[in-house]
N, C-alpha and C positions, 0 to 999 in steps of 0.2 A: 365761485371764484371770479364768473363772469360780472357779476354783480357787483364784486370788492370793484375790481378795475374802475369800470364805469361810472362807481360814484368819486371814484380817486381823480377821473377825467374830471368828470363835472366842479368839483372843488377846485383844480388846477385853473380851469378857465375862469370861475370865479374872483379866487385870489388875484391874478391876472389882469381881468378887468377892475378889482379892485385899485390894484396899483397902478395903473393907466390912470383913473380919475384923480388920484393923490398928486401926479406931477405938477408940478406948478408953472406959468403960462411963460413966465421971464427964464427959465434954468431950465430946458427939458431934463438934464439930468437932476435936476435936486427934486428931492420927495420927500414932503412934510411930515411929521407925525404930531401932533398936539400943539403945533408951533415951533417946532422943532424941525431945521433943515436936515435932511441925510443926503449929502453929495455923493456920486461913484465917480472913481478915480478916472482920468481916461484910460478905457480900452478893458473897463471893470466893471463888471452887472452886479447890481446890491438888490438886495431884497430886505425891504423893511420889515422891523418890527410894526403890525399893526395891530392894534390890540381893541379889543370887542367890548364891551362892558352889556353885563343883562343887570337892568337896574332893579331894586329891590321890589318884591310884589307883592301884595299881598289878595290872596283868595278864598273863599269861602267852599269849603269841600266837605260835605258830610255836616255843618253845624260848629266845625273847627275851623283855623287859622293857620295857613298856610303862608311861613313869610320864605317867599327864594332870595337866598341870599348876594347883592351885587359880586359877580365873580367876572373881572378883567383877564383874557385870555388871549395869546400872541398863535393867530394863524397861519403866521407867515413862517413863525420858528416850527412848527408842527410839519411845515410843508416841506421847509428844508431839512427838516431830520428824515422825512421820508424819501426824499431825492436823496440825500447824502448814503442811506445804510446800500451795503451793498451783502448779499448774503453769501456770494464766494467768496470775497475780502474776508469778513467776520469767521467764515470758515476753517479760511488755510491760515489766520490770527489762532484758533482755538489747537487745531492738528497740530502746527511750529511750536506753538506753548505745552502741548502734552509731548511730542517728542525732545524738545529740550529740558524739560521737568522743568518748565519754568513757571514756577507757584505764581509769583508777582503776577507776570503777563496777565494767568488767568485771573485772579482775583480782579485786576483792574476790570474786566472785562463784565463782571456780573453790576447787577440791580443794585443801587441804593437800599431796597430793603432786603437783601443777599447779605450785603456789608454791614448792616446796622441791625441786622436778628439772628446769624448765624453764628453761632459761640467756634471759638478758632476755628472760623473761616480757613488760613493758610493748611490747618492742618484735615481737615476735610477735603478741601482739594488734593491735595498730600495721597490721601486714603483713598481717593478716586484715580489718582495715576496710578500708584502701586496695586492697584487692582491689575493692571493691565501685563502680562507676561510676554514676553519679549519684546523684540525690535517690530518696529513699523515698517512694512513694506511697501501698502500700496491703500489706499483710499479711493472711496466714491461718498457722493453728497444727493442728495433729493430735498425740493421744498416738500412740506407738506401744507398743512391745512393752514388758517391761519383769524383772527376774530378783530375786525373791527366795531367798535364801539362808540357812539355821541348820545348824550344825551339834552333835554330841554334850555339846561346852562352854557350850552355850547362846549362840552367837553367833549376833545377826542385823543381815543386810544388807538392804536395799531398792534397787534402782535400774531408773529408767524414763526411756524414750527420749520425745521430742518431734520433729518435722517443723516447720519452718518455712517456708512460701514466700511471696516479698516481690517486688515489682515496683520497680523503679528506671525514673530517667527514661531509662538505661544498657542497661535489660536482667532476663532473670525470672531469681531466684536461689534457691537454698537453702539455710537451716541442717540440720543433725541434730548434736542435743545429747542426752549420756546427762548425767543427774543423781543424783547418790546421794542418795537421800532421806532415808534414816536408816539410823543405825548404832549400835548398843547397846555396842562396845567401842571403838572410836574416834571417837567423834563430828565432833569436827574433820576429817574425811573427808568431811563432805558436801555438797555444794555440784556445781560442772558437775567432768565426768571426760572427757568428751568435747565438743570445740565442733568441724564440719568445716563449712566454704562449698562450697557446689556452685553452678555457670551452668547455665545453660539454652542450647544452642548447638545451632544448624542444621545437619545435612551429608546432604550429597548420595548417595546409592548408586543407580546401576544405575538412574538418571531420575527416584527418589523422594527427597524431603527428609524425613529423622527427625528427631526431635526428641532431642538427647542430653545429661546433665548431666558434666560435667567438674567435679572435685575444685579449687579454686582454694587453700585455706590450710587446715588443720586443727590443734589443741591436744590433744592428749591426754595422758594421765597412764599414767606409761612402764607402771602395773600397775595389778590391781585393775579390770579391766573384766568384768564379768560373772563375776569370779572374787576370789577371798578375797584380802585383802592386810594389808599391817601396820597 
């Protein structure tokens, strides 16, 4: 985890010093992009789009041809998707939307390919609230783990997992939600990739009672979980 930070540090400064060299010498505030003035308003910090290109290449590896394709990438919207998320916001968004049954809320809330592979999405979500028996009383949240990704073409992924456990008048339960936090080549990809329910249920072995969690509904996005996708 020490690792993730550190290189998130080093990117920031980067970007940073990137956008310092862009100002232009006549307007401290205006900052160029392709020929392109971007002024901030007074008393307002902009942060440009600047965008990367890896031009096309071609290499000899094994006796084949290998062409990388030119892929234009905005690292500056990558940056600010990842200052922007915040994981207790997105949190008490998810809890407020299961306590009011509110279907929409959550749907807004998932992955582009949630929305575009999930046959009635509304009523899946549907079938994951009515999982849940009674009233909601009281909630706690933990981050867990979480997988950053870049590869040769300069793509980068972010995604980090959350724990939820919530008490009803019914019973103790669980979420575990992955979130893609941000993404520099598809943006519209980020949002929830995974939502699963777990119970809390009692059994019996050998004259002890453990304590065990049982899987009740889960959403997930058929790809793209800890790994690269379109």
């Amino acid at each position: 985890m020490k690792h993730r930070h550190f290189a998130f540090v080093i990117l920031l400064c980067i970007l940073l010093l990137l956008a310092a060299c862009n100002r232009t010498a006549a307007d401290p505030n205006a900052l160029t992009q392709e020929g392109v003035a971007l002024t901030a308003e007074p008393g307002e910090t902009t942060i440009p789009d600047v965008t990367f290109a890896t031009e096309a290449q071609t290499t000899e590896e094994s006796g084949t041809t290998r062409v990388a394709q030119k892929v234009k990438l905005s690292m500056f919207s990558y940056l600010r998707q990842r200052l922007s998320f915040s994981m207790n916001a997105s949190v008490t968004k998810v809890m407020n939307a299961i306590k009011a049954r509110d279907i929409a809320a959550l749907e807004a809330m998932m992955c582009l390919n949630i929305k575009q592979n999930i046959e009635d999405l509304p009523g899946e979500i549907g079938e994951l609230i009515d999982a849940i028996d009674g009233k909601i009383t009281e909630y706690t949240w933990s981050r867990g783990g979480g997988t950053e990704m870049s590869d040769r073409d300069g793509r980068l992924m972010d995604q980090d997992d959350s724990g939820i456990k919530f008490e009803t008048t019914g019973g103790v339960y669980g979420l575990h939600i992955t979130w893609e936090v941000a993404n520099n080549y598809a943006p519209e990809e980020t949002g929830i990739r995974v939502i699963s329910l777990w119970r809390q249920v009692l059994v019996e072995y050998q004259g002890e009672v453990y304590k065990k969690s049982e899987e009740l509904a889960a959403i997930k996005a058929p790809e793209g979980l800890s790994s690269w996708h379109d």
